[in-house]
N, C-alpha and C positions, 0 to 999 in steps of 0.2 A: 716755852710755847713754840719758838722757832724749830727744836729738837724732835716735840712733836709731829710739825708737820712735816720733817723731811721724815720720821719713819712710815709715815700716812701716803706718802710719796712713793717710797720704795715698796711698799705693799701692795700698791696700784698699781704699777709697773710688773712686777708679778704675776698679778692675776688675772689680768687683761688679756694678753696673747691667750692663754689658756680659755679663758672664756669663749673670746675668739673661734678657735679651732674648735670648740663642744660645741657652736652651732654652724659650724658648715660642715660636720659630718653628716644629718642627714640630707639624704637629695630631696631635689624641689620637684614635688609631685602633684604642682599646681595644672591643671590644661589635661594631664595625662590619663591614657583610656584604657582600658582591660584588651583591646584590640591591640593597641600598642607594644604589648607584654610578647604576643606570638609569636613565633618562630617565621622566617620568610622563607618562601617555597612552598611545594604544591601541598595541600589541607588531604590529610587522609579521609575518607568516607567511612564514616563505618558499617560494619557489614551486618546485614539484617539478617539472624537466625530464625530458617525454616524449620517448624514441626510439626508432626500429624500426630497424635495420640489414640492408639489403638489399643481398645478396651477386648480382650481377649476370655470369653467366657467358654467353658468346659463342662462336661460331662462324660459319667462311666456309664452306659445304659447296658442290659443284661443282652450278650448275644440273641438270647430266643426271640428279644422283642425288637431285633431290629425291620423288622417287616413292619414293624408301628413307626417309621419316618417317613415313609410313601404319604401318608397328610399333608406330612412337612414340604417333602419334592414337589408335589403340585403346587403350593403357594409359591415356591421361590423360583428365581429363572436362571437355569444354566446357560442359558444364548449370552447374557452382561459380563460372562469372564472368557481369559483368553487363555489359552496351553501353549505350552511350549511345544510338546509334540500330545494331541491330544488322544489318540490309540494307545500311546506309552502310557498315560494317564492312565485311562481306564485299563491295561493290563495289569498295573500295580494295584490293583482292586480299591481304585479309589473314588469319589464322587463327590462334587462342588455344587453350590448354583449360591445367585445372590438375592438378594431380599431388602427390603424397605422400612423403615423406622415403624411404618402403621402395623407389620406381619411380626415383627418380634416378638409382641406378648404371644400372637396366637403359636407362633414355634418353642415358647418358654411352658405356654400351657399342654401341648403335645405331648413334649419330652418328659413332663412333669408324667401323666397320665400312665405311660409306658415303664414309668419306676425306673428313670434316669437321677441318678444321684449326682446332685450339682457341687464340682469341685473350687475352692477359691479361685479367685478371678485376677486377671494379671495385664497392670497397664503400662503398656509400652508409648514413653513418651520420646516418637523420635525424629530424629536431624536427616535432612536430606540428604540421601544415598549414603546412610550411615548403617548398616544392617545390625539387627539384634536377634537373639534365640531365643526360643519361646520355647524355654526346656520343658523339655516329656517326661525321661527318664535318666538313668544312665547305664553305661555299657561300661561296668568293671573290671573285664578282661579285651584281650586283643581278640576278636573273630572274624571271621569273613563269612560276609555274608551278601547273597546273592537278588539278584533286583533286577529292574526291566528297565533297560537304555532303549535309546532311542530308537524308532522303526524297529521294536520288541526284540532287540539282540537283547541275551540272556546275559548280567556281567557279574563277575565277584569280584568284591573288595574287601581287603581286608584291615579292618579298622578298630577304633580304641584303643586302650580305654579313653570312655568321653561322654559327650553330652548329646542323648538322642533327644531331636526337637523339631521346630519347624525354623526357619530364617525367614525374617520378615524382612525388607526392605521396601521403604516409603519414599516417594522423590512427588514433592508436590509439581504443579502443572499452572504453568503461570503464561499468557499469551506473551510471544515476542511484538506481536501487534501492539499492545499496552502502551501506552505515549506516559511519560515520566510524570504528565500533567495531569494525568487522567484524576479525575475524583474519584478515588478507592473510598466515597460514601456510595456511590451511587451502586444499584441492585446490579449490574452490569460487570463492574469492576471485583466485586463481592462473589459470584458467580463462581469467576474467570479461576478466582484466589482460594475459594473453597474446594479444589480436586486435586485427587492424590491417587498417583497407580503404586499398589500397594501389591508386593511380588510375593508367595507363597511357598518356598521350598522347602520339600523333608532333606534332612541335613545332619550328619552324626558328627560332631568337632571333638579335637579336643581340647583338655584344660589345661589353658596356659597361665592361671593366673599366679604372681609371683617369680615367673620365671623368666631367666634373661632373654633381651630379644630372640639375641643371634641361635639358643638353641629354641626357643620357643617357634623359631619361622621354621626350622627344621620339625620339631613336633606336629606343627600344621598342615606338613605333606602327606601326609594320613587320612584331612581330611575328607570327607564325602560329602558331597553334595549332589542329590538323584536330579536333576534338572529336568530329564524326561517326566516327571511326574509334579512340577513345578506349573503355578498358576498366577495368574496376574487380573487384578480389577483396577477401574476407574470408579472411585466412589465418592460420594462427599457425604456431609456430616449426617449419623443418621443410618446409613447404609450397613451391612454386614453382609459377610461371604461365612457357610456353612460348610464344616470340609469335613468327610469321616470316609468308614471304607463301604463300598456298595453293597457287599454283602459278608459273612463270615463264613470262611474255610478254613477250619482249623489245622488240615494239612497240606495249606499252602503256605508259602515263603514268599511275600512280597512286600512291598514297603509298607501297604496297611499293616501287615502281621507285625512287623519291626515299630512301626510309629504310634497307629490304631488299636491295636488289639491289647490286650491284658488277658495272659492264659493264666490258669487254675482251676481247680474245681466247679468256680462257678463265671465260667470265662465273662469279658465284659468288651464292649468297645468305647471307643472315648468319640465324642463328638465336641468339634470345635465353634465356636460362631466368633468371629473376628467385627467387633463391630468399629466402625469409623466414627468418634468421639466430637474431634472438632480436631479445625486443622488452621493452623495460625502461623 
């Protein structure tokens, strides 16, 4: 018996410290908050991503019938946009005006009439002063080709292969006035938050994709972009800017010929309506 309990003794002795240490490894997280956990020092903000989504609808209508958009110009208003140099514009045989959520069917039923053939529709969902292309075509070979700068100096550039399109760039419009407090429920604040000037350039780039920076920034010097014939609105959701060329001259060379037109047998032009979606 006595033999017994001293091995009963030594067993205890053993197992004891041990036990011991298995319950103070973990910590006492009795009191303690999720607040507590946080790093000290200044709290990053995080940054609220601007976008405007511009739904971009197309069409090829047949050259003979473009005397059938004169319906269309009287409804919409060229005074709502702004040029960059606006004679350069209109020498690159080009023509805009803007229009309102109520006047788009009646420009969708026009085009229809006049045997405009409506091409897939393309949405540009974009970031503040982030620009995208709104590809047209492309230019397979290197060409140069000649355009109206600004105060109508005559220029050649020569450019490609690449991507003939328009450059859109969005940058929403938000009051510095605005107080940090302000209720963005309110119609006011809503407003303020809903406008976006939305920039317009014909633009031939080329394609970089896949390719290392350093020669890709080099490829980029090539670049064109007509800015004389470059357009700017302030719209909000609902809105749309019409952009095509004034009239068709098949033996002229200007940036409608290059952006607008489609030659062949049965030549065509393309008309654009750029409408303003929603802007968040």
């Amino acid at each position: 018996m006595i033999r017994l309990l001293k091995i009963l003794f030594v067993c205890s002795a053993i197992m004891l410290p041990a036990g011991c240490a298995e319950t103070q490894k973990g910590p006492n997280m009795k009191g303690l908050k999720i607040s507590d956990l946080a790093p000290a020092g200044q709290r990053v903000q995080a940054k609220v991503l601007h976008t405007t989504n511009i739904e971009v609808i197309s069409y090829e209508l047949p050259a003979e019938n473009i005397a059938s958009l004169d319906g269309i110009w009287r409804m919409l208003d060229p005074g709502s946009l702004r040029y960059n140099d606006s004679n350069s514009f209109a020498a690159n045989g080009l023509r805009a005006a803007m229009g309102e959520f109520a006047t788009f069917n009646k420009v969708s039923e026009i085009l229809k009439s006049a045997n405009a053939t409506k091409l897939p529709a393309t949405s540009l969902l974009m970031s503040d002063n982030q620009p995208e292309l709104l590809r047209i075509t492309r230019m397979p070979h290197k060409t140069i080709i000649p355009y109206i700068d600004r105060q109508g100096a005559i220029k050649n550039a020569e450019v490609g292969p690449g991507i003939i399109g328009l450059q859109i760039l969005a940058g929403q419009i938000i009051s510095s006035s605005m107080s940090p407090r302000t209720d963005r429920t309110s119609s006011s604040a809503v407003s303020i938050r809903q406008l976006a000037s939305i920039r317009i350039t014909p633009a031939i780039l080329a394609e970089t994709e896949g390719v290392a920076p350093a020669l890709a920034e080099r490829i980029r010097e090539s670049d064109l972009q007509i800015n004389s014939a470059g357009i700017y609105a302030i719209m909000k959701p609902g809105d749309f800017v019409m952009l095509c060329p004034r009239e068709y001259k098949p033996n002229e060379i200007t940036a409608a010929d290059r952006f607008f037109t489609k030659p062949g047998p049965k030549p065509a032009i393309r008309v654009f309506l750029l409408v303003c979606v929603s802007i968040f």
